[in-house]
C-alpha positions in Angstrom: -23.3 -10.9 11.5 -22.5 -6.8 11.0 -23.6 -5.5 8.2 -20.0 -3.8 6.8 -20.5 -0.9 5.0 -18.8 -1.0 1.5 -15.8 0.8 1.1 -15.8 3.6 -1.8 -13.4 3.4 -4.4 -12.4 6.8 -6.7 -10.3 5.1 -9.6 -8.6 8.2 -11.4 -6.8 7.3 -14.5 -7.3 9.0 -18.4 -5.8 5.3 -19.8 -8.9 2.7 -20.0 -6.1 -0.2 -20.3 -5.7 1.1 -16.3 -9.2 2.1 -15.5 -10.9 -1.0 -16.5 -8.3 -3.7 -14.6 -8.2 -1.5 -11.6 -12.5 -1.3 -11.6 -12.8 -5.0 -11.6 -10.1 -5.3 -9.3 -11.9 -3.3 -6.5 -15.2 -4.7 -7.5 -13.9 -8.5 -6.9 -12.6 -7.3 -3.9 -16.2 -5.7 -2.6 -15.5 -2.2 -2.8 -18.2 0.3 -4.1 -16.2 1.7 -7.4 -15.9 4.7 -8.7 -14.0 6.3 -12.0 -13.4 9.0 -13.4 -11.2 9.5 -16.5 -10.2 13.1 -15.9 -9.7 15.1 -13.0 -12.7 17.1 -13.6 -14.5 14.5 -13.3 -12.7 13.2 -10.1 -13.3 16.2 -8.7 -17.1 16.2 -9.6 -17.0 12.6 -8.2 -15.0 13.4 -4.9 -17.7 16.0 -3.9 -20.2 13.8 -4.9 -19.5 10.4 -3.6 -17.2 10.9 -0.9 -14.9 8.0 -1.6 -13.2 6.6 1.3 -10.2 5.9 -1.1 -8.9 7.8 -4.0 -6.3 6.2 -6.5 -5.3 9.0 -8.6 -2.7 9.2 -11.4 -1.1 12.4 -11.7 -0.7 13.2 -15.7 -4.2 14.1 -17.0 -4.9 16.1 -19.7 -7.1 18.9 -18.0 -6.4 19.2 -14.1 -3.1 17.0 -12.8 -3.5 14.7 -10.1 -1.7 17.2 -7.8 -4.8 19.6 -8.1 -7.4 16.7 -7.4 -5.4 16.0 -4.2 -5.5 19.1 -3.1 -8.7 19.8 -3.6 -9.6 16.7 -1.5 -7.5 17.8 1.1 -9.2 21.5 1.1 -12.6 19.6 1.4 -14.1 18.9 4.8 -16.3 16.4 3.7 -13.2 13.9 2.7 -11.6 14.5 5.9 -9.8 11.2 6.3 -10.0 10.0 3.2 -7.1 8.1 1.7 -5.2 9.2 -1.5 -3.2 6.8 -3.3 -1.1 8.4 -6.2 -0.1 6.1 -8.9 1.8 7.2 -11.3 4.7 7.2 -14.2 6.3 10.1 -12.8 9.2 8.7 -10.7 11.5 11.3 -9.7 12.1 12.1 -6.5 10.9 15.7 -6.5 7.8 14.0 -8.0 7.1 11.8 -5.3 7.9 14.5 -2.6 5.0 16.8 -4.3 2.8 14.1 -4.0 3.3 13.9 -0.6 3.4 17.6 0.3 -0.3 17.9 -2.0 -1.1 15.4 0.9 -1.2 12.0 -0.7 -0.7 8.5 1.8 1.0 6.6 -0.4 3.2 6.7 -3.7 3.3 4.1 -6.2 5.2 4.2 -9.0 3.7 2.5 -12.1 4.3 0.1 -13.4 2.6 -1.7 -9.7 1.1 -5.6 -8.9 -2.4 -5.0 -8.5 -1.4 -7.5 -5.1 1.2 -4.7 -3.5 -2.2 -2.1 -4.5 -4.8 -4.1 -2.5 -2.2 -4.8 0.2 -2.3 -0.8 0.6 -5.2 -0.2 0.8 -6.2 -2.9 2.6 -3.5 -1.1 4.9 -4.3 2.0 4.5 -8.5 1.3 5.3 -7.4 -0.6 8.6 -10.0 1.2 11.2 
């Protein structure tokens, strides 16, 4: 038996009622969590942990979750990292900046935690 190493998990939401679900989902799944309740602090934690995954919502009250993508996309240390945006925002010009700020994958909330995992699990594929 390999030895896997444990996938890291950044969980960046500013609403506990999303933060909290969304920890204990990744920790029942065997990921290494993460969060951080501002972008700030996601930021802090990014260059810090060097999560393999990031699940970031975009409204935040100091720095967006456009910002924190960029910044992970600026950093050399998260090269291929995975950024997940979830968010309220559901317009189309939305979604397009979350892609051009160099997110994998848009989903609009309200989301089944089963379609998230199914992502990343996706996404993580090596």
């Amino acid at each position: 038996m390999s030895t896997k190493v444990k996938l890291k998990v950044l969980v960046v939401d500013d609403e506990p009622g999303i933060l909290m679900p969304l920890e204990f989902l990744m920790r029942k799944n065997g990921y290494q969590v993460y969060i951080a309740r501002n972008g700030t602090e996601a930021m802090e934690s990014v260059d810090k942990e060097r999560p393999n995954v990031v699940l970031l919502d975009i409204m935040m009250p100091d720095v967006d979750g456009y910002e924190v993508c960029r910044h992970i996309r600026q950093s050399e240390s998260m090269d291929g990292a995975k950024v997940i945006f979830m968010s309220a925002k559901t317009k189309d010009a939305d979604i397009k900046k979350g892609y051009e700020v160099g997110a994998d994958l848009y989903i609009p909330k309200p989301f089944s935690t089963r379609f998230l995992m199914e992502k990343i699990k996706e996404l993580t594929k090596s």
